[in-house]
C-alpha positions in Angstrom: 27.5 13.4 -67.1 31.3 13.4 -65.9 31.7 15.6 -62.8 35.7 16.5 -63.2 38.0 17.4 -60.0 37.8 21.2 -61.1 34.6 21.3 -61.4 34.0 20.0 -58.0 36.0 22.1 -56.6 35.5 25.6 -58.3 35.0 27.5 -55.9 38.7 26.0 -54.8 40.4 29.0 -56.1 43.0 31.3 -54.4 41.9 34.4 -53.1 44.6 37.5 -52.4 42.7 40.8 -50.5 46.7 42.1 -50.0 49.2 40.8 -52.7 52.4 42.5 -51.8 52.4 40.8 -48.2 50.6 37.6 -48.7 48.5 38.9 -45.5 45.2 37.2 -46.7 45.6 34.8 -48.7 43.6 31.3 -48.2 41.5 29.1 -49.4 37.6 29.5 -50.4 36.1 25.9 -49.2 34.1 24.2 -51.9 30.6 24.6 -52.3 29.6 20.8 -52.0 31.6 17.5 -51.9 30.4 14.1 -51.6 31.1 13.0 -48.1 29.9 9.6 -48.0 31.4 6.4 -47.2 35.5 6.1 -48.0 37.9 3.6 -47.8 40.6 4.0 -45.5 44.1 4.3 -47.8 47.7 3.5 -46.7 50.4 5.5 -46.9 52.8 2.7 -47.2 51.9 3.5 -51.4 53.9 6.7 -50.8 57.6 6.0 -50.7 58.4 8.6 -47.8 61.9 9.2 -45.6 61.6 11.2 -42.7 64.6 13.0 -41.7 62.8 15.4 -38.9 60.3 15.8 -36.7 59.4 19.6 -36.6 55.9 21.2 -34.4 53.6 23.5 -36.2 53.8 26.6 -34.3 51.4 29.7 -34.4 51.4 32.4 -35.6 51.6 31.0 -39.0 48.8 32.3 -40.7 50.2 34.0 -43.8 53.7 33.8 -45.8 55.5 35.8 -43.6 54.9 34.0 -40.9 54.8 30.6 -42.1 56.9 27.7 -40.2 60.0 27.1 -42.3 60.7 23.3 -42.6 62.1 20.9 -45.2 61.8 18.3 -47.4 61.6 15.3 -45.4 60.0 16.7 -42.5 57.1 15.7 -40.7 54.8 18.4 -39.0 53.9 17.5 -35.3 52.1 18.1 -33.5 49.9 20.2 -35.2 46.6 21.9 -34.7 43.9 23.9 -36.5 43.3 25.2 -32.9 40.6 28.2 -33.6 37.7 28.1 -36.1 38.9 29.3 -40.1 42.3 28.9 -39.1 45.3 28.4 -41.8 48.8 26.9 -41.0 51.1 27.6 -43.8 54.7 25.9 -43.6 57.3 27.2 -46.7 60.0 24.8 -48.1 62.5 25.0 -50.5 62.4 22.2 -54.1 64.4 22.1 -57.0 62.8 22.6 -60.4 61.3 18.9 -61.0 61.6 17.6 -57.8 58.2 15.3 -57.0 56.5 17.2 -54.6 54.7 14.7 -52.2 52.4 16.2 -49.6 49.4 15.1 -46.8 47.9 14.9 -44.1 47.0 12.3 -41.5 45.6 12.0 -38.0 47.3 12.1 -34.6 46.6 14.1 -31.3 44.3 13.3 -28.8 41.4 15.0 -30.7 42.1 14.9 -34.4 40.3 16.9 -37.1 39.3 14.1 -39.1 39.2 16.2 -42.5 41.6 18.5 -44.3 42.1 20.4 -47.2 45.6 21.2 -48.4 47.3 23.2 -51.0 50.5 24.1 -52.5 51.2 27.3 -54.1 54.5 28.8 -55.2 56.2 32.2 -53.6 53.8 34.6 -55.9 50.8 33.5 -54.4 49.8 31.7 -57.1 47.7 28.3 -55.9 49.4 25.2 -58.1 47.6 22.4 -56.9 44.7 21.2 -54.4 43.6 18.0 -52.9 40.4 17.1 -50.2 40.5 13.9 -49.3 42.7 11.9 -51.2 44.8 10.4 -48.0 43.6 8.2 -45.5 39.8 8.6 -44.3 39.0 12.3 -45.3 42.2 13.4 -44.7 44.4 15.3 -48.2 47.0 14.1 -50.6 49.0 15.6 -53.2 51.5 13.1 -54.6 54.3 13.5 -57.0 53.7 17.3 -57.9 56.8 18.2 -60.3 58.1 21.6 -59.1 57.8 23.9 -61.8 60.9 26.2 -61.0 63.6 25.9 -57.9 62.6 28.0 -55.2 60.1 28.5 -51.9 57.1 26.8 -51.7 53.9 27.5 -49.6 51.9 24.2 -48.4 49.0 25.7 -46.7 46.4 23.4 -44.3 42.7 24.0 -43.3 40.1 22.4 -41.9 36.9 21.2 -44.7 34.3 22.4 -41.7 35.3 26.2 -41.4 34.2 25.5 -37.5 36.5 22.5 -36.6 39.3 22.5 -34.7 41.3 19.6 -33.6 45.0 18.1 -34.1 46.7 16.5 -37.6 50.4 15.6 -38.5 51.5 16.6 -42.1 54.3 15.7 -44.1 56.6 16.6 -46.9 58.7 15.0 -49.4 60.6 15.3 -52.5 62.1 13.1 -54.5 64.4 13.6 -57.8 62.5 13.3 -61.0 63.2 10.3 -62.9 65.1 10.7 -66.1 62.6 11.4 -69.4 61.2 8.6 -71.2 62.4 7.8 -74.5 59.4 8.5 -76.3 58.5 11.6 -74.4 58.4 13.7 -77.6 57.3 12.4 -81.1 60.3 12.7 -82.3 61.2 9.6 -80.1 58.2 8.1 -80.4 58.0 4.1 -80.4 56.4 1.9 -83.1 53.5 0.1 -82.2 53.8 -3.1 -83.3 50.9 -5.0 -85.5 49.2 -7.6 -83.9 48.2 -8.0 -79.5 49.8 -5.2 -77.8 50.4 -5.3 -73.9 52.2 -2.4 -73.2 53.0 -0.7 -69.7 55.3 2.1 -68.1 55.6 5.8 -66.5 54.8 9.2 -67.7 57.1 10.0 -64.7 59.7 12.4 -65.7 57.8 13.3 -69.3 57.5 16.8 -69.9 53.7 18.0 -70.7 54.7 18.1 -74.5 50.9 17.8 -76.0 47.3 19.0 -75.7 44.4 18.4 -77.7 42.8 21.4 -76.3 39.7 22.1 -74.4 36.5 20.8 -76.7 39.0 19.3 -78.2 39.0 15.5 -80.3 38.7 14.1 -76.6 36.4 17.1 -75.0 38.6 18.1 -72.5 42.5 19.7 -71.8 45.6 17.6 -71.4 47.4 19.4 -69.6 49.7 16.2 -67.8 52.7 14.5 -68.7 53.0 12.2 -71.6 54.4 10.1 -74.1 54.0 9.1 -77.5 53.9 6.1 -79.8 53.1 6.0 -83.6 52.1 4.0 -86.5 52.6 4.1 -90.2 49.1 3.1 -91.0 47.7 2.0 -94.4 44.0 2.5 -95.3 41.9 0.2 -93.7 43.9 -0.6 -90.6 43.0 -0.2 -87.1 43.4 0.6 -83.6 41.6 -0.8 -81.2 43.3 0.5 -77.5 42.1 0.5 -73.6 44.9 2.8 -71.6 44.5 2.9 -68.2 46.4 4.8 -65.3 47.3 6.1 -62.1 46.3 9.5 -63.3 43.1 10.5 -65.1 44.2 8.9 -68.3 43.4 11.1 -71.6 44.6 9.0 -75.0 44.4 10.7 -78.4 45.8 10.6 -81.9 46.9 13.5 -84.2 48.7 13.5 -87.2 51.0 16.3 -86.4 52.6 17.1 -83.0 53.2 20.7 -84.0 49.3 21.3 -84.2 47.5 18.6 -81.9 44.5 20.8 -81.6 44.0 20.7 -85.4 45.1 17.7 -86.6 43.6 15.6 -83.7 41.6 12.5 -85.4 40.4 10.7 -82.3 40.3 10.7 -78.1 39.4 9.1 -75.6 38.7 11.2 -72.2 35.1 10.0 -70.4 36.5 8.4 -66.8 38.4 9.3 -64.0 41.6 8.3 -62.3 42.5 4.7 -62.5 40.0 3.5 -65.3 40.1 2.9 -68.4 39.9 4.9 -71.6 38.4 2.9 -74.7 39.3 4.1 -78.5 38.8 2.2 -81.8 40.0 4.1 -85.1 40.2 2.8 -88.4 42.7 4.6 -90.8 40.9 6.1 -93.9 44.3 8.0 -95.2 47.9 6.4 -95.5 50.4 8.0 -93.3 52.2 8.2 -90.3 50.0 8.8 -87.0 50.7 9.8 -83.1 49.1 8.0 -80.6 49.3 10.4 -77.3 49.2 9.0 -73.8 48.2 11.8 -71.7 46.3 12.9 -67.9 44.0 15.7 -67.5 45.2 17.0 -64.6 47.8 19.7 -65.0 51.9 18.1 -64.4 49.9 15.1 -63.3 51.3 11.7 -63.7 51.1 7.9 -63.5 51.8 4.7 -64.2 50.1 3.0 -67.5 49.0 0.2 -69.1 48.1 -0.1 -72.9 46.5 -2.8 -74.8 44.6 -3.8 -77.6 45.8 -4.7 -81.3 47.2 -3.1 -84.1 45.3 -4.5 -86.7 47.3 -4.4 -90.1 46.2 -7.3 -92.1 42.9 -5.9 -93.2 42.7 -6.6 -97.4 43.3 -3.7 -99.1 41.2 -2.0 -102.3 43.6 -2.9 -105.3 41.5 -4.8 -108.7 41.7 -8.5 -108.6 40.1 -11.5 -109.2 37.7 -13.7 -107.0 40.1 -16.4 -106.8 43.2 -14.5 -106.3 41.1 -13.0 -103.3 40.1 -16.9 -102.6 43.7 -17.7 -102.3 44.2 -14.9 -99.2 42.1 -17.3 -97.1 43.1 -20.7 -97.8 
């Protein structure tokens, strides 16, 4: 049974006791989380620029008092210094900026495990990460900002009773200009035959779903980008997509409904591996092959291969050795 990121981490959710002033608001820790053995990541896989080197200072328990500070900074020294404690630091992104934040030791007695999450200036919680940095320490990478404005990174400790020190960071880079084929009305021809295919859903827009329960199971609800076909009966697909993100691949027939008019998916792994779908075409027409990410504004880069198979023999009247002929 696949155990997805929300799942995990329901009991992740945002919880606000006093709206107006932001007074309480904080995260609830998860219920469980695999803590066994990890492997230590770099951070030289996230392009980063630091332009300043800004403390955390307390009080900065809520908005109102959260440390202002910039793209580009990095926050140190920092400290979740008394048990439950929150440090929340506001920022300023324009609308599509790639919002890059984490966490990573320093100090003399480091915390060893974070959680961090971004929200936007209503309180509303857009994104959450555990331990997706080095060790157990969090990582939110490329978040597109939805609207220009302030933003809330907020950072806690995974033990409710740990203190200790951290250093966190900030960046933003300019999203990358849309694909070509981020709509199906720019979508690219897959060609018959081997296809070896690889790029960015970087800079899409999230144009498609297939819906929850959907043709692949589960919501789409990344960035994507489309190819198509104008298949024959008896044709075939046969496609592995892989990528950065958790990779969700599907094919409708309409992009105006691709809840109803979804004929195949692929969604059954996780981040970086690979999603497996075979369809052969039992109606003549022109078809959309989505490549999608479960997570919501997530993105990554791709691969796609497989074949296009076109050649299959078609259903018209003949003889035997007119059908003889094909193979010799």
């Amino acid at each position: 049974m696949r155990i997805r990121h929300s799942l995990v981490f329901t009991a992740l959710a945002l919880i606000v006791w006093c709206a107006p002033s932001f007074a309480a608001i904080r995260f609830v820790r998860p219920l469980h989380v695999n803590k066994g053995l990890r492997t230590e990541k770099m951070w030289n896989a996230v392009p980063l620029t630091v332009t300043s080197v800004v403390p955390e200072l307390e009080p900065n328990d809520d908005f109102p008092t959260a440390n202002a500070a910039s793209c580009g900074d990095n926050i140190r020294p920092a400290a979740i210094d008394v048990p439950d404690d929150i440090d929340w630091i506001s920022f300023t992104a324009n609308a599509g900026d790639l919002i890059t934040l984490g966490t990573d030791a320093d100090g003399a007695s480091p915390i060893d495990d974070t959680i961090i999450g971004l929200f936007d200036a209503s309180g509303t919680q857009l994104t959450i990460d555990d331990d997706s940095g080095p060790g157990y320490y969090s990582l939110i990478s490329g978040f597109p900002a939805p609207a220009t404005g302030t933003y809330y990174l907020g950072i806690i400790a995974y033990d409710a009773a740990a203190v200790g020190t951290y250093q966190a960071f900030i960046s933003c880079e300019s999203a990358p200009a849309a694909p070509a084929n981020d709509q199906c009305a720019g979508a690219i021809a897959l060609p018959c035959g081997t296809l070896n295919l690889a790029g960015s859903t970087a800079g899409a827009l999230n144009d498609y779903n297939p819906g929850t329960g959907g043709c692949t199971g589960y919501t789409a609800a990344g960035l994507d980008v489309v190819y198509q076909v104008t298949a024959t009966v008896g044709q075939s697909l046969n496609l592995t997509y892989t990528s950065s993100a958790d990779a969700s691949l599907y094919i409708v027939t309409d992009c105006a409904d691709p809840v109803g008019t979804c004929v195949a998916g692929a969604d059954e792994t996780v981040s970086g591996q690979a999603e497996t779908l075979t369809y052969a075409f039992t109606h003549a027409g022109t078809y959309y092959v989505v490549l999608d990410s479960y997570g919501t504004s997530t993105f990554g880069n791709w691969t796609l291969t497989g074949s296009y198979e076109c050649g299959a023999v078609g259903t018209t009247h003949g003889t035997w050795g007119k059908l003889k002929t094909i193979y010799r």
